[in-house]
Backbone as CSV, one residue per row, in Angstrom:
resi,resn,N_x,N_y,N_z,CA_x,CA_y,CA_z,C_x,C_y,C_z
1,UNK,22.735,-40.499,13.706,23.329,-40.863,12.430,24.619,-40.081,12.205
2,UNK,25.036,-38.834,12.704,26.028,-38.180,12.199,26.997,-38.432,13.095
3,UNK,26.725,-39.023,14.451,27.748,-39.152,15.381,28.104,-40.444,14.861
4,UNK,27.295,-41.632,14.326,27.858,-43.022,13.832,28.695,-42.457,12.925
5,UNK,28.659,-41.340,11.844,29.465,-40.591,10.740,30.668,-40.344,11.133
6,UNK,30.139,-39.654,11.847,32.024,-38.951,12.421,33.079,-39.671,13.132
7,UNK,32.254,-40.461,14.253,32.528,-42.091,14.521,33.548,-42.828,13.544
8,UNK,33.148,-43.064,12.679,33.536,-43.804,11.967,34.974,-43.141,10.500
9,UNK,34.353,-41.930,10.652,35.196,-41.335,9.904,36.902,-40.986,10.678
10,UNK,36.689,-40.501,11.701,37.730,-40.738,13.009,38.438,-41.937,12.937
11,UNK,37.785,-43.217,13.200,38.007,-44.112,13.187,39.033,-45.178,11.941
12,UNK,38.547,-44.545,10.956,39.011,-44.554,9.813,40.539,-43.770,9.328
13,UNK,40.514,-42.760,9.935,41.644,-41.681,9.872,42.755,-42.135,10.979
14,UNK,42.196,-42.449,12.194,42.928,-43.465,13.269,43.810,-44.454,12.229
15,UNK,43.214,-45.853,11.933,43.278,-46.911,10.999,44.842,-46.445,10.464
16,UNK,44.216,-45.296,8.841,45.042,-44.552,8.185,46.517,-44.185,8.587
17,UNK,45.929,-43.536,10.011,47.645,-43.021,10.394,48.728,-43.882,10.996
18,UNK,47.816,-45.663,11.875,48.442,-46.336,12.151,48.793,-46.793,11.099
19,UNK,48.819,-47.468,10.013,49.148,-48.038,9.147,50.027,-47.099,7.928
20,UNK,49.911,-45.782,8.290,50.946,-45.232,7.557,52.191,-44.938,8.359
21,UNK,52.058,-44.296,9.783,53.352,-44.763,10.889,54.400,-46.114,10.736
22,UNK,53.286,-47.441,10.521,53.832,-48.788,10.301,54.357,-48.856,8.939
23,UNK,54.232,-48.150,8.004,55.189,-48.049,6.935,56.035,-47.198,6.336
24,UNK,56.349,-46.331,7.384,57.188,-45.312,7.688,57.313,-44.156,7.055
25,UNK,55.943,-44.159,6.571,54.970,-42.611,6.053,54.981,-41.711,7.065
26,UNK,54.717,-40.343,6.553,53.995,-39.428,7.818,52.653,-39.380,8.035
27,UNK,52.701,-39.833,9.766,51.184,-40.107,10.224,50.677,-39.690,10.466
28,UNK,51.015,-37.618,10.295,49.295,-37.226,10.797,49.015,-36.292,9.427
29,UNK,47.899,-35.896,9.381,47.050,-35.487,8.604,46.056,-34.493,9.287
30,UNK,46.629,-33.495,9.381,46.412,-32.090,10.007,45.284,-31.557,9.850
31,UNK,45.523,-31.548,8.088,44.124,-30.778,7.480,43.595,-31.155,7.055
32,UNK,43.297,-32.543,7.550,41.966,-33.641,7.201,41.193,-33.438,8.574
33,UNK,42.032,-33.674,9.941,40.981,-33.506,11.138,40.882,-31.799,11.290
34,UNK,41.630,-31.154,10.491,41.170,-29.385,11.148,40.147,-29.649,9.785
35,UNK,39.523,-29.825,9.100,38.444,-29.968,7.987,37.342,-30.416,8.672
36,UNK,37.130,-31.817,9.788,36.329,-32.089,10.004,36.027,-31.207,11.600
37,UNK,37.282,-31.029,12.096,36.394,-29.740,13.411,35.831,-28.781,12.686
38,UNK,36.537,-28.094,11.781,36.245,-26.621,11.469,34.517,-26.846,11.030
39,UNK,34.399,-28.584,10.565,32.697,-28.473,10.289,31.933,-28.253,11.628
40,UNK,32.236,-29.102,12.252,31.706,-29.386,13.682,31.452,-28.054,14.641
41,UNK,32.747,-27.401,14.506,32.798,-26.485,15.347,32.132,-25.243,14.693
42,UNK,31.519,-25.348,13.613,30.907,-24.665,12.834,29.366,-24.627,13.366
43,UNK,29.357,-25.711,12.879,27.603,-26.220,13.618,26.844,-26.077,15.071
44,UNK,28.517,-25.878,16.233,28.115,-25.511,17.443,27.881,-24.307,17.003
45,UNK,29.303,-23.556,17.000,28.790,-21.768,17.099,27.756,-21.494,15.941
46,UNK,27.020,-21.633,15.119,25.561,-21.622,14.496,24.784,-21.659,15.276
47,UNK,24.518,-23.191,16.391,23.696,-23.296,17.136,23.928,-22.814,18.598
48,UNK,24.953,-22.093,18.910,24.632,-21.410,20.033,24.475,-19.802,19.653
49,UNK,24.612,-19.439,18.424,24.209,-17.963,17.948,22.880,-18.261,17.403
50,UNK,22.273,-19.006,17.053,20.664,-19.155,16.464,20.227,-19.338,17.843
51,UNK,20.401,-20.471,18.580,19.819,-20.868,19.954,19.008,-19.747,20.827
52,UNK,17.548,-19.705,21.064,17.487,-18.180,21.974,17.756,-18.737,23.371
53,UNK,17.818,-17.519,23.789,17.982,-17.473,25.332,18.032,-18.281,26.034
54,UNK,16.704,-18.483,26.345,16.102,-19.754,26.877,16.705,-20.751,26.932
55,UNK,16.608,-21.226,25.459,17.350,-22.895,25.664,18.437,-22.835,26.271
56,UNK,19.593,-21.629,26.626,20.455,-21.995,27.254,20.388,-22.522,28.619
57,UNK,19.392,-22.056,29.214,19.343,-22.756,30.868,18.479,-24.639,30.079
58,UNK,18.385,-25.025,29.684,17.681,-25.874,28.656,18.317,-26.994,29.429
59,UNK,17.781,-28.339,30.465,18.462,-29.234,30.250,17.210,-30.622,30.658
60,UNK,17.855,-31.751,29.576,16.344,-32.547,29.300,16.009,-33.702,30.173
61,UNK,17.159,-33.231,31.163,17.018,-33.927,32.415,18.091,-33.180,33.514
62,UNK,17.323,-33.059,34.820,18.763,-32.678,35.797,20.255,-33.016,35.578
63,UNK,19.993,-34.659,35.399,21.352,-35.055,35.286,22.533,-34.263,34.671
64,UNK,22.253,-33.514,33.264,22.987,-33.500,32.328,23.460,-32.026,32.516
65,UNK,24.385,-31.608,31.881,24.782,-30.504,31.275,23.055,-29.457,30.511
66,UNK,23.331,-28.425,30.581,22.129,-27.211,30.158,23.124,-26.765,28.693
67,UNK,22.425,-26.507,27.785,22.508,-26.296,26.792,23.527,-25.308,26.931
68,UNK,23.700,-24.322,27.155,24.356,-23.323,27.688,26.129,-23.788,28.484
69,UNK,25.885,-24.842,29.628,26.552,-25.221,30.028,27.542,-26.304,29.115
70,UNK,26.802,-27.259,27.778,27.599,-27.804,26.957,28.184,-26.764,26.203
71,UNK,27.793,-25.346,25.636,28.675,-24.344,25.361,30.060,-24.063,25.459
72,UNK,29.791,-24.123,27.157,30.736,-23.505,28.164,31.856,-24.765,28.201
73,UNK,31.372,-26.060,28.526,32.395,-26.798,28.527,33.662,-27.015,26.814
74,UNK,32.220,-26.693,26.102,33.345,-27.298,24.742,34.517,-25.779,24.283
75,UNK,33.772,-24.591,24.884,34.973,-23.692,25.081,35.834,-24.053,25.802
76,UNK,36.215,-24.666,26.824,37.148,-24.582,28.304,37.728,-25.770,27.715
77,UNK,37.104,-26.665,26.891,38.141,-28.085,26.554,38.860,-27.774,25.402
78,UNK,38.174,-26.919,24.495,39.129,-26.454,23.150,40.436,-25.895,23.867
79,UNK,39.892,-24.712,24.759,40.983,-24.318,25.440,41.868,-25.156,25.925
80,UNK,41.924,-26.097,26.625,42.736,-27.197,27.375,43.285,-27.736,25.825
81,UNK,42.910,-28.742,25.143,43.327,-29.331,24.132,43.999,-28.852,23.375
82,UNK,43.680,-27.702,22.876,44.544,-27.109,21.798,45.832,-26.692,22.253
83,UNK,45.892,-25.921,23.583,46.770,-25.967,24.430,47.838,-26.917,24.355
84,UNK,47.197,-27.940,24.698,48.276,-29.579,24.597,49.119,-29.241,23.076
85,UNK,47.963,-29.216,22.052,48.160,-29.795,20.731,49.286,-28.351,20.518
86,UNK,49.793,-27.457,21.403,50.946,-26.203,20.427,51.858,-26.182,21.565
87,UNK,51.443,-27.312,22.991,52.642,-27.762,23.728,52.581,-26.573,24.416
88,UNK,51.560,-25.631,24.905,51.249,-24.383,25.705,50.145,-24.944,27.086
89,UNK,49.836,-24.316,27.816,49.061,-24.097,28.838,47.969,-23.366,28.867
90,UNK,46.941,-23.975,27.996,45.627,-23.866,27.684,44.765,-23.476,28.782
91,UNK,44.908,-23.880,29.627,43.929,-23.530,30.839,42.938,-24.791,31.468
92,UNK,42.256,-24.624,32.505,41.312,-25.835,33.015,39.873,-25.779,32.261
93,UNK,40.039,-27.152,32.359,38.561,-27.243,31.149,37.394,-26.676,32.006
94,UNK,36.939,-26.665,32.497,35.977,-26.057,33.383,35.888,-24.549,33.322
95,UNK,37.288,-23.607,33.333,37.483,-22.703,33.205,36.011,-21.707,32.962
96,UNK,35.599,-21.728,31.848,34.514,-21.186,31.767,32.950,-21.575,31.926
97,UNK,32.833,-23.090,32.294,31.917,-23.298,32.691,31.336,-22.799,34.054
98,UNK,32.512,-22.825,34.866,32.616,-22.675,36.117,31.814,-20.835,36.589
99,UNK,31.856,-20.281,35.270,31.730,-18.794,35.708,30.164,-18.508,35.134
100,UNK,29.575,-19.417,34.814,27.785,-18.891,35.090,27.427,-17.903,33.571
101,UNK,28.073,-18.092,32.478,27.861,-16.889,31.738,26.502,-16.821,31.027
102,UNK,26.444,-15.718,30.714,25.086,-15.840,29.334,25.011,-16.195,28.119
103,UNK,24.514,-15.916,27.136,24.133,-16.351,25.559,25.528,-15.761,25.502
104,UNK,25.022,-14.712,25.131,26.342,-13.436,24.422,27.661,-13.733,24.887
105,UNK,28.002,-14.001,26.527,29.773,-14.443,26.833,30.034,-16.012,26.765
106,UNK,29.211,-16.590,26.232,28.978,-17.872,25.994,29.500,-17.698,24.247
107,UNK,28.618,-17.556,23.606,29.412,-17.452,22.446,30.693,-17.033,22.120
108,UNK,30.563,-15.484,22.557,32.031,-14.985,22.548,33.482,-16.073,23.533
109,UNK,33.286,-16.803,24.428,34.129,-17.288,24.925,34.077,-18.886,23.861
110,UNK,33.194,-19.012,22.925,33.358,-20.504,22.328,33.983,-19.649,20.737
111,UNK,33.596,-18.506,20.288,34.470,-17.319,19.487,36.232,-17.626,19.542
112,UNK,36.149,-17.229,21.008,37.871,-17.121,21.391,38.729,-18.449,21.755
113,UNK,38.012,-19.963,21.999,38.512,-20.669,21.941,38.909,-21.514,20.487
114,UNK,38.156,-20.842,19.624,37.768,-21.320,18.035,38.977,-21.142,17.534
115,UNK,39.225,-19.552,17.934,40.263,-18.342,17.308,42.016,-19.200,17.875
116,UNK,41.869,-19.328,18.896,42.628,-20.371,20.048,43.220,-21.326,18.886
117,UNK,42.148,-22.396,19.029,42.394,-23.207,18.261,42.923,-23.291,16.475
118,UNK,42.232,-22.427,15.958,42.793,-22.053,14.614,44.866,-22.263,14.404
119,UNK,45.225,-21.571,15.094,46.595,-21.677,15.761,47.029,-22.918,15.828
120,UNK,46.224,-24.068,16.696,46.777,-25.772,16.942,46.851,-26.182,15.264
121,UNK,45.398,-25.865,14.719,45.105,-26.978,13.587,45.962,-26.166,12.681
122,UNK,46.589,-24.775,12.906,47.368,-24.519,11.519,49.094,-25.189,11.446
123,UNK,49.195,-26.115,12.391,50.401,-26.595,12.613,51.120,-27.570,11.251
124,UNK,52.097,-27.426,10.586,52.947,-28.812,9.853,52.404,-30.752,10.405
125,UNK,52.355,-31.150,9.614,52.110,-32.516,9.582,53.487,-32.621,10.874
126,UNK,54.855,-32.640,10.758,55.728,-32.493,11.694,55.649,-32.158,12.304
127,UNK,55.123,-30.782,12.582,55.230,-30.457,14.187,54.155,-30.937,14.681
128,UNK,53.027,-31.429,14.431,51.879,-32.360,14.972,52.353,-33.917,15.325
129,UNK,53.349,-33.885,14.980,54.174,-35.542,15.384,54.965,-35.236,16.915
130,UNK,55.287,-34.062,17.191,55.990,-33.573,18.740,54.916,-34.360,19.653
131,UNK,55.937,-34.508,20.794,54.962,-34.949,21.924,54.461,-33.449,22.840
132,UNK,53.384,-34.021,23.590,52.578,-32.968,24.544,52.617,-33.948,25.324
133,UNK,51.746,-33.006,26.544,51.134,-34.259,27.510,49.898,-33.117,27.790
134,UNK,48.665,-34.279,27.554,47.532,-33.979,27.633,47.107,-35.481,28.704
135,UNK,46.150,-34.992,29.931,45.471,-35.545,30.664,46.429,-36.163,31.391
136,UNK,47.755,-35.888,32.303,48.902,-36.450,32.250,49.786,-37.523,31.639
137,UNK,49.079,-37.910,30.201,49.913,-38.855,29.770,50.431,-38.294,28.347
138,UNK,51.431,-38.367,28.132,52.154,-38.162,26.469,51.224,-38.329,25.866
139,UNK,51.365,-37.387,24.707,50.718,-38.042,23.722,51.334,-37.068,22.095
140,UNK,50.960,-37.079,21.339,51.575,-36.329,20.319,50.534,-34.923,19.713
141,UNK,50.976,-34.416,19.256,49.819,-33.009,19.717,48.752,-33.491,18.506
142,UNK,49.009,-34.401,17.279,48.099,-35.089,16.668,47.142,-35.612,17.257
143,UNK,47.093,-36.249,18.282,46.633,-36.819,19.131,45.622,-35.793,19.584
144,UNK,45.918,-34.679,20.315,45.274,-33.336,20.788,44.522,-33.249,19.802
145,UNK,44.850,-32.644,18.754,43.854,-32.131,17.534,42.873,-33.158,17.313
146,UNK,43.210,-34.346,17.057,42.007,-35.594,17.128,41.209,-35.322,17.921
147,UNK,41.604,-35.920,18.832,40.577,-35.767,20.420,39.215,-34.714,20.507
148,UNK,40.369,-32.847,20.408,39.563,-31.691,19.998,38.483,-31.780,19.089
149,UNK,38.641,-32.681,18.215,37.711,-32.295,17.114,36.440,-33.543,17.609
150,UNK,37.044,-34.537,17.962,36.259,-35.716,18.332,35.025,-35.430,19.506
151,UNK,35.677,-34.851,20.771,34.943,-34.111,21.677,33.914,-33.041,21.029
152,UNK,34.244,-32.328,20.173,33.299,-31.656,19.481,32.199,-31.838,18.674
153,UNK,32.514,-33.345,18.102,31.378,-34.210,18.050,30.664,-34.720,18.690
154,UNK,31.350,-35.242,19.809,30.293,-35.614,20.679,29.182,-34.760,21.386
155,UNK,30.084,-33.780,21.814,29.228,-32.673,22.103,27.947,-32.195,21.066
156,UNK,28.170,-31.953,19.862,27.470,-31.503,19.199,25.972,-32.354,18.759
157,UNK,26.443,-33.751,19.106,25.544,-35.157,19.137,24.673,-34.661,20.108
158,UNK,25.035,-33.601,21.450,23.980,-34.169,22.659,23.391,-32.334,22.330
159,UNK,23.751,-31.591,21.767,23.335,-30.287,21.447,22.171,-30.425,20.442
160,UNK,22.515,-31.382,19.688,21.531,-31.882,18.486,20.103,-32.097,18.739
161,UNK,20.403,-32.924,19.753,19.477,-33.385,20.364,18.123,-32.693,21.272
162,UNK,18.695,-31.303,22.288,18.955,-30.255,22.773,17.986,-29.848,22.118
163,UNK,18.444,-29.187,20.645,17.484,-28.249,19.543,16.488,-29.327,19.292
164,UNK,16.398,-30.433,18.932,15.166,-31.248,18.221,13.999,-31.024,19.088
165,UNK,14.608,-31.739,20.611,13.673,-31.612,21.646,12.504,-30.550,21.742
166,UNK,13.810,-29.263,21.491,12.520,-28.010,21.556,12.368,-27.452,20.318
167,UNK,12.292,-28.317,19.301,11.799,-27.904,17.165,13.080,-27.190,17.017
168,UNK,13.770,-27.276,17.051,14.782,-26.347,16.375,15.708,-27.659,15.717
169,UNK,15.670,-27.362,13.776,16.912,-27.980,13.322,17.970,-27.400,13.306
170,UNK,18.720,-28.680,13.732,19.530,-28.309,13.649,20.968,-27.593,12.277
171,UNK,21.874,-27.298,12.587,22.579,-27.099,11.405,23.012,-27.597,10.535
172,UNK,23.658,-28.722,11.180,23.791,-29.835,9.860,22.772,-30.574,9.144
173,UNK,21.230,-30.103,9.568,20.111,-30.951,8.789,19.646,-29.926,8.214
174,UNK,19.911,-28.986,7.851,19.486,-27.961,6.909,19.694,-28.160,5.670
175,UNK,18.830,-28.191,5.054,18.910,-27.959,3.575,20.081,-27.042,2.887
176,UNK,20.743,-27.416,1.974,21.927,-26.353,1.511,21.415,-25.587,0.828
């Protein structure tokens, strides 16, 4: 249900910016998508600082990523993305997946890509209209920050899932 949410809310903000570009408004809206990572990316680092141990080697089939290992990737892609989105050299997304870490350098490395990122999403509506090139193709660092926050949903969709499996609610189903 929250990934159809965010889904759609994305989707919606997409819509928004094409149709304000086409009437020669300014089309991005900075601190509408750094509002909806800063939730998202909220809810990971919760659930990889509540998460014990364990679940980090956690995965609910071979196929997939280990709880631990979706950690690791959504650090190494913030890193890459945000990168794009301030027109710098973020690093390879893998970067830290690649290095085997634990709970503790697992957090701290999804900590320092957060901190990373803070920097992209504090950018001007204008300077989020510059081009980058992310994944070798142009794109506008708006674009980056989207993406960043979007990936972080998704991710957080299959983390969700992750905690239910083994009773743990998650963060965003908590009672306020």
């Amino acid at each position: 249900m929250m990934k159809r949410i965010l889904t759609a809310m994305l989707l919606t903000l997409a819509v928004g910016t094409a149709e304000a570009q086409s009437a020669a408004q300014p089309a991005a809206a900075v601190g509408t998508v750094r509002d909806i990572w800063e939730t998202l990316t909220g809810y990971i680092t919760t659930a990889a600082e509540e998460a014990p141990d364990s679940l980090f080697a956690f995965k609910p089939t071979p196929e997939v990523r280990s709880f631990g290992q979706l950690i690791a990737h959504v650090a190494g892609a913030q890193h890459l993305i945000c990168g794009a989105a301030m027109n710098e050299d973020g690093g390879a997304e893998n970067q830290i997946e690649e290095k085997n870490l634990g709970k503790a350098e697992l957090v701290a490395a999804l900590k320092k890509s957060t901190e990373y990122c803070n920097k992209a999403y504090a950018q001007s509506d204008a300077d989020a209209q510059k081009a980058t090139r992310l994944f070798g193709q142009e794109q506008t660092r708006f674009f980056a920050l989207t993406l960043n926050a979007t990936h972080n949903g998704e991710h957080y969709g299959n983390l969700v899932t992750y905690l239910r499996i083994n009773g743990i609610v998650p963060p965003s189903s908590r009672r306020q």
